[in-house]
C-alpha positions in Angstrom: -29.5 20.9 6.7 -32.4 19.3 4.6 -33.2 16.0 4.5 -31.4 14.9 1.1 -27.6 15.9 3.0 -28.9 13.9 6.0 -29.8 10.7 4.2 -25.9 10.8 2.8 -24.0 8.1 5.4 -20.4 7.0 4.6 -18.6 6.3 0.9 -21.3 8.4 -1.4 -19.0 8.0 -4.7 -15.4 6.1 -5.2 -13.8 6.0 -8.2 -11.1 3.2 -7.2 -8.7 3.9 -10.3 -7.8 7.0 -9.9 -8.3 7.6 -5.5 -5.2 7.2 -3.6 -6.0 3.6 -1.6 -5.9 3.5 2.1 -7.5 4.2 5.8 -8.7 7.8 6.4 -8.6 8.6 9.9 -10.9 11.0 11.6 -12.9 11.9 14.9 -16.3 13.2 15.5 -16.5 16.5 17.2 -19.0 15.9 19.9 -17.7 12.3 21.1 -15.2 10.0 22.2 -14.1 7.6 19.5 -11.3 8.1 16.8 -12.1 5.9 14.0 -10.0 4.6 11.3 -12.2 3.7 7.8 -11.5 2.0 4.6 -11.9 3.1 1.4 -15.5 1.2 1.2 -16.6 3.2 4.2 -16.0 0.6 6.8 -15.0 0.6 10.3 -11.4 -1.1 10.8 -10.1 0.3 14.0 -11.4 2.4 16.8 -9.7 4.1 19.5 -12.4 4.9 22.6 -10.8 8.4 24.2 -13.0 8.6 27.4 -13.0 10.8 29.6 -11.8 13.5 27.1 -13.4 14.6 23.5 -10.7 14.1 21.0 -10.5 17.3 18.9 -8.5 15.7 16.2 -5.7 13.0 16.3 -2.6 12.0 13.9 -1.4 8.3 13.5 2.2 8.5 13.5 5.2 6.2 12.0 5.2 3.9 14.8 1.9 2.7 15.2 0.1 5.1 17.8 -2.1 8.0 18.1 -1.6 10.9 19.3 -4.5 13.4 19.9 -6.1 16.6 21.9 -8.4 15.9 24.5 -10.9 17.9 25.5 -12.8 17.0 28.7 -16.3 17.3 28.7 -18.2 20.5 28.6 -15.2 22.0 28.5 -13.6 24.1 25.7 -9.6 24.9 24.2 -8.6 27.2 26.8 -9.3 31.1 27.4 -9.5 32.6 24.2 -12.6 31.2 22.6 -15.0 32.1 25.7 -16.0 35.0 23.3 -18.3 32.5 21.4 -20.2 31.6 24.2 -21.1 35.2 25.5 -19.0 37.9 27.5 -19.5 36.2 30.8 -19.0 33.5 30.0 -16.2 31.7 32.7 -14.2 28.1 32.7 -14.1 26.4 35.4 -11.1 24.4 36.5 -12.5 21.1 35.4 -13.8 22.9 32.1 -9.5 23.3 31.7 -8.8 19.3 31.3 -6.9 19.9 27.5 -4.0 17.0 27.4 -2.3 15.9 25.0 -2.4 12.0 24.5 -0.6 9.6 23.2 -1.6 5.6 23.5 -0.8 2.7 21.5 -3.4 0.5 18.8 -4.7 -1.1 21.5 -5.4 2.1 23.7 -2.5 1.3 26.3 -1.5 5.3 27.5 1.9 6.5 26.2 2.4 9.7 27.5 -0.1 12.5 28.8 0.8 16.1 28.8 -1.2 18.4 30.6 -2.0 22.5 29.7 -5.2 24.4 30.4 -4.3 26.6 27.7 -3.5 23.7 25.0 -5.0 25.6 21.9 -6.2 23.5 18.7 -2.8 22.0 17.3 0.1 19.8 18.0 3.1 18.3 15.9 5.5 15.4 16.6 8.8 16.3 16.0 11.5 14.2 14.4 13.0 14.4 17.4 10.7 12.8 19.2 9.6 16.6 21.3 6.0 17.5 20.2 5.3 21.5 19.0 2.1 22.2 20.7 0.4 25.6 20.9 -1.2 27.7 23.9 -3.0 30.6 24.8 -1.3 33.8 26.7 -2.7 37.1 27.6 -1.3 40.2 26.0 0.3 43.0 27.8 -1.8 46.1 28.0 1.1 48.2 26.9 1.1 46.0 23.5 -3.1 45.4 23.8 -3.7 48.7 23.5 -1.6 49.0 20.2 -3.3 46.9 18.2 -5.8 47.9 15.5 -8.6 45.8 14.2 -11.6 44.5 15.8 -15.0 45.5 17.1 -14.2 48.0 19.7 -14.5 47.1 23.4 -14.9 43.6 22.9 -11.7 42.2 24.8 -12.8 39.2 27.0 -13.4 41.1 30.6 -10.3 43.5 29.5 -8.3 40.5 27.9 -7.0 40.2 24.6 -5.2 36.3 24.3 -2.6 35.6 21.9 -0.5 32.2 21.2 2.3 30.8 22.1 4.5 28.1 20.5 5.8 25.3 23.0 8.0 22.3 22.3 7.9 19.8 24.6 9.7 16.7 25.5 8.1 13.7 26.2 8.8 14.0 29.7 6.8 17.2 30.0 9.5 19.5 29.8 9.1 22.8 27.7 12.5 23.1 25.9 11.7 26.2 23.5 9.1 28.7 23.7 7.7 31.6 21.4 5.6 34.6 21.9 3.5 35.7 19.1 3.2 39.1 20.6 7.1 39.9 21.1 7.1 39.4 17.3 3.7 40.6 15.5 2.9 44.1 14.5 0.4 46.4 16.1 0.1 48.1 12.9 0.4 45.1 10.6 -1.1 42.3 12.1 -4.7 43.6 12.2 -7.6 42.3 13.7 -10.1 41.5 11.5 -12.6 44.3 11.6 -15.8 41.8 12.1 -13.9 39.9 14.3 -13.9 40.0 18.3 -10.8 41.4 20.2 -10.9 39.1 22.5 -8.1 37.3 20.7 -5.1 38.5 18.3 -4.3 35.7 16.6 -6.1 32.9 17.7 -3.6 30.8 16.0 -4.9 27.3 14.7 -1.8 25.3 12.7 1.4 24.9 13.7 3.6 22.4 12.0 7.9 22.1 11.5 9.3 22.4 8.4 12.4 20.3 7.3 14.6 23.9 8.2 13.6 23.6 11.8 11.6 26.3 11.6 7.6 26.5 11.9 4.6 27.0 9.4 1.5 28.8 11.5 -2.0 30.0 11.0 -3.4 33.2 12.3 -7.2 33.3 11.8 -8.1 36.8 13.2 -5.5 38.2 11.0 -6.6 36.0 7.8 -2.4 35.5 7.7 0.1 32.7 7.5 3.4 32.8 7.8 6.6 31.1 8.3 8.8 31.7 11.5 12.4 31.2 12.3 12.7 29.0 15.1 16.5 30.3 15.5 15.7 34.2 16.1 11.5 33.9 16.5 11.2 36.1 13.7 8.3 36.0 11.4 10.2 35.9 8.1 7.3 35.4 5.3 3.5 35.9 5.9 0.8 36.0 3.3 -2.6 35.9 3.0 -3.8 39.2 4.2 -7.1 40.7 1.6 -6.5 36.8 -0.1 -7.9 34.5 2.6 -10.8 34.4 4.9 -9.9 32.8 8.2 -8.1 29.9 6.9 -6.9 26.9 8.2 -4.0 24.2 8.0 -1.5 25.3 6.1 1.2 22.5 5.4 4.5 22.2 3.3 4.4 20.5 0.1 7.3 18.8 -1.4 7.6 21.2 -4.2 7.9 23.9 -1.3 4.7 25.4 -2.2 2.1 25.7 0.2 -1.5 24.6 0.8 -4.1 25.9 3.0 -7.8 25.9 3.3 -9.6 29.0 2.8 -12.7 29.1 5.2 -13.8 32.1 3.5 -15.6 34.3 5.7 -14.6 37.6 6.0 -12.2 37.3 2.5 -12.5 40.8 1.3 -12.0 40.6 -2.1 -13.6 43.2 -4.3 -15.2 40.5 -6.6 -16.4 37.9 -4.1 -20.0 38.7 -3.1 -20.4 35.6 -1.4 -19.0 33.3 1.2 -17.7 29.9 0.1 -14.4 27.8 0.8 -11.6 26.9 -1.4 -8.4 25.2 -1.1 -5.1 26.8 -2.3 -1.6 25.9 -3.3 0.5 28.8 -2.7 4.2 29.8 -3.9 5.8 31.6 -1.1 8.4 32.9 -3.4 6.3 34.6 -5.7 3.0 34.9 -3.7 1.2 33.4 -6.2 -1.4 30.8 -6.3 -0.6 28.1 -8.5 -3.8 25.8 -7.8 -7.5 26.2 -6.8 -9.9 24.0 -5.7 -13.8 25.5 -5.1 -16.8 23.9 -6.1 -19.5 24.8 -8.5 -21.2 27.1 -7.9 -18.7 28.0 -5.0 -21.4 28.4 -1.9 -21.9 24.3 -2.4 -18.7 23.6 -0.4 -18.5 25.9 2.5 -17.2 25.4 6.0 -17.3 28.6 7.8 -14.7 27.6 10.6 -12.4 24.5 10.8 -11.6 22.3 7.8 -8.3 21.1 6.7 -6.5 19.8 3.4 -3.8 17.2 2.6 -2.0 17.0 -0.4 -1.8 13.0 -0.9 1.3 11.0 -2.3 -0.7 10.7 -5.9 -1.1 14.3 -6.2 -4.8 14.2 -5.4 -5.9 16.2 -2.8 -8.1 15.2 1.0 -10.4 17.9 2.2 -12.5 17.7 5.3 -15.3 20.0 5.4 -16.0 20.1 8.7 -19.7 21.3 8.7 -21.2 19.0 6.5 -19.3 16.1 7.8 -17.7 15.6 4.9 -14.8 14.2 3.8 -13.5 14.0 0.2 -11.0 13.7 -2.1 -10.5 15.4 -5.5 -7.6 15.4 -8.3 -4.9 17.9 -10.0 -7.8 18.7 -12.6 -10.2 18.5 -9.4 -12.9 15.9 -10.0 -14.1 14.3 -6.7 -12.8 11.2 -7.3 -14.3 10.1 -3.3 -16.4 11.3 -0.7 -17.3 9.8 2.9 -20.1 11.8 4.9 -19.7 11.0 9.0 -23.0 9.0 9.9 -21.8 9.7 13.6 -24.8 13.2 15.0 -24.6 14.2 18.3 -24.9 17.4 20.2 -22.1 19.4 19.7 -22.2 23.3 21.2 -23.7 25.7 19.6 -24.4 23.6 16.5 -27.2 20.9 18.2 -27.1 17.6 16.4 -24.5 17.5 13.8 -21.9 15.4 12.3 -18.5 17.9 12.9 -15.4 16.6 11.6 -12.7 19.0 12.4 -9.9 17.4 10.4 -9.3 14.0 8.9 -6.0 12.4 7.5 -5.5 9.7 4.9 -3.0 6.9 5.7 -1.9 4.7 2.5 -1.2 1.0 2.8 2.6 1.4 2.9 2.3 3.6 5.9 5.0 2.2 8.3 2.6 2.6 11.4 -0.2 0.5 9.7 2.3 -2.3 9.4 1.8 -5.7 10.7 -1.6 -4.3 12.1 -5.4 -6.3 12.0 -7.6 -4.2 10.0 -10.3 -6.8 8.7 -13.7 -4.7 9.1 -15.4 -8.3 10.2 -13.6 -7.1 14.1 -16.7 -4.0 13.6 -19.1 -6.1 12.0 -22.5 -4.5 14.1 -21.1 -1.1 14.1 -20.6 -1.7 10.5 -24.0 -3.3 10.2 -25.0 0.3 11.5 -22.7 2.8 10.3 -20.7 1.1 7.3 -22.2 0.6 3.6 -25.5 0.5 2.8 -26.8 1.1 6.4 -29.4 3.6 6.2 
């Protein structure tokens, strides 16, 4: 990164008529804080998430957060060892993934443990949380499936996902098998993609039906299943997106998601760059684009996320640059935040990793009642808020 995108810290541009006013919620990659910032740029609430690295968290309706933690040195399960070398091996302390939920002021709610808790959670409106996790696919099914750089399964593995619902007592009431219901012939690996994983699914969220809206990067797919028969009943995406994440249900039933874009093997498309789409799942077709230009100046290679906002504008978090902004229907940036929080993060050294971030408007039921007067922040402010440089 040179040193013009370094210098940018915090609110960069804010058009205040026509942004959709509240506190946008996100946590650094590489530490232990979830923050909660104005619209200005400053701190207003911060939730310390020692000993575990918070992936990403949600605020929810009744005032807490709930998040994935990571512990230290460790990583989401099985399935992404591939990245850090065939031989690569977790140890048992590496496999400290809970979910979390505690209060505003940090008091523990409930803590669910899974070693092979995998990238994303939803609360349910009954109170049970949807939660994903790795699982090892049979060899009789392994050996079916196409895609992929040959010989490239982790030690002989190939991990899928499962879909858990849990109660808040721990208890796993449903469960789903991606590889009882995905096609060897139809769900194909990318071809530039390791076999180590099928799916490597990275959304899950439950639509109004009951049934559940996933993401399936190696397979550039998503896709709706029904939670009555685990049948996969609409997919899409496949020679259209490029390792996407976050899908989500809009009101008007259409669908957005954000298109990482590598890989995307579209005839016309020489280059690699992201976009975010608004998709009609009962035509196919997309019926909104948002990419910069020229395209490669927004581009986040893996992670990211979108949220369509109550005033039609739309949040994206470009994970990569740190950046988090928001743009309208006829998709002028109308704000932008870049995270001033670096620190050593993986494979990436010193960097500013967002992996998603959520906007929260003032009406927000869970922000009721609550103390969000930046003056509680006032030296971290001093450092990280406007015009610290």
């Amino acid at each position: 990164m040179g040193i013009a995108r370094t210098t940018l810290k915090g609110v960069t541009h804010y058009v205040p008529s026509r942004a959709y006013s509240g506190y946008t919620l996100f946590s650094p990659m590489f530490g232990k804080d979830v923050w909660l910032v104005d619209m200005q740029g400053r701190i207003v609430h911060r939730w310390r998430t020692e000993p575990y690295k918070p992936n990403f968290a949600r605020f929810l309706a009744n005032g807490n957060l709930l998040y994935q933690g990571v512990k230290s040195g460790g990583i989401m399960g099985p399935g992404l060892a591939y990245l850090f070398g065939e031989h690569y091996e977790q140890t048992e302390e590496d496999r400290g993934v809970c979910l979390i939920e505690v209060d505003w002021d940090n008091n523990l709610v409930l803590k669910y443990e899974e070693p092979q808790f995998n990238h994303d959670f939803y609360r349910m409106k009954n109170g049970n949380t949807m939660l994903i996790k790795y699982v090892d696919v049979p060899d009789d099914i392994k050996n079916k499936v196409k895609g992929g750089i040959p010989g490239t399964e982790q030690n002989g593995i190939m991990w899928a996902d499962a879909l858990n619902e849990v109660t808040p007592d721990g208890e796993v009431v449903w469960e789903w098998l991606a590889y009882e219901h995905l096609d060897p012939e139809m769900d194909v690996i990318c071809p530039l993609e390791y076999r180590g994983e099928w799916t490597h699914m990275n959304t899950c969220s439950v639509l109004p039906d009951g049934n559940i809206l996933g993401s399936f990067r190696q397979t550039n797919t998503i896709c709706i299943i029904d939670k009555a028969t685990g049948n996969i009943i609409w997919r899409w995406g496949r020679d259209e997106l490029g390792h996407q994440h976050e899908p989500t249900m809009l009101d008007n039933g259409n669908i957005l998601v954000f298109d990482n874009g590598p890989h995307r093997f579209l005839s016309q498309d020489l280059d690699y760059y992201s976009r975010v789409l608004e998709v009609n799942p009962a035509t196919n077709k997309i019926e909104w684009e948002y990419k910069d230009d020229p395209p490669s100046e927004f581009y986040a290679f893996g992670m990211g996320g979108a949220q369509r906002l109550p005033n039609e504008n739309t949040l994206i978090c470009e994970t990569h640059g740190g950046r988090i902004f928001e743009v309208t229907r006829d998709r002028e940036i109308i704000w932008e935040y870049v995270s001033p929080f670096y620190g050593p993060f993986l494979t990436y050294g010193q960097a500013n990793l967002i992996y998603r971030a959520y906007r929260y408007g003032h009406e927000y039921q869970g922000l009721k009642g609550k103390n969000l007067d930046p003056n509680n922040f006032r030296w971290l402010n001093a450092v990280y808020g406007p015009g610290a440089k």
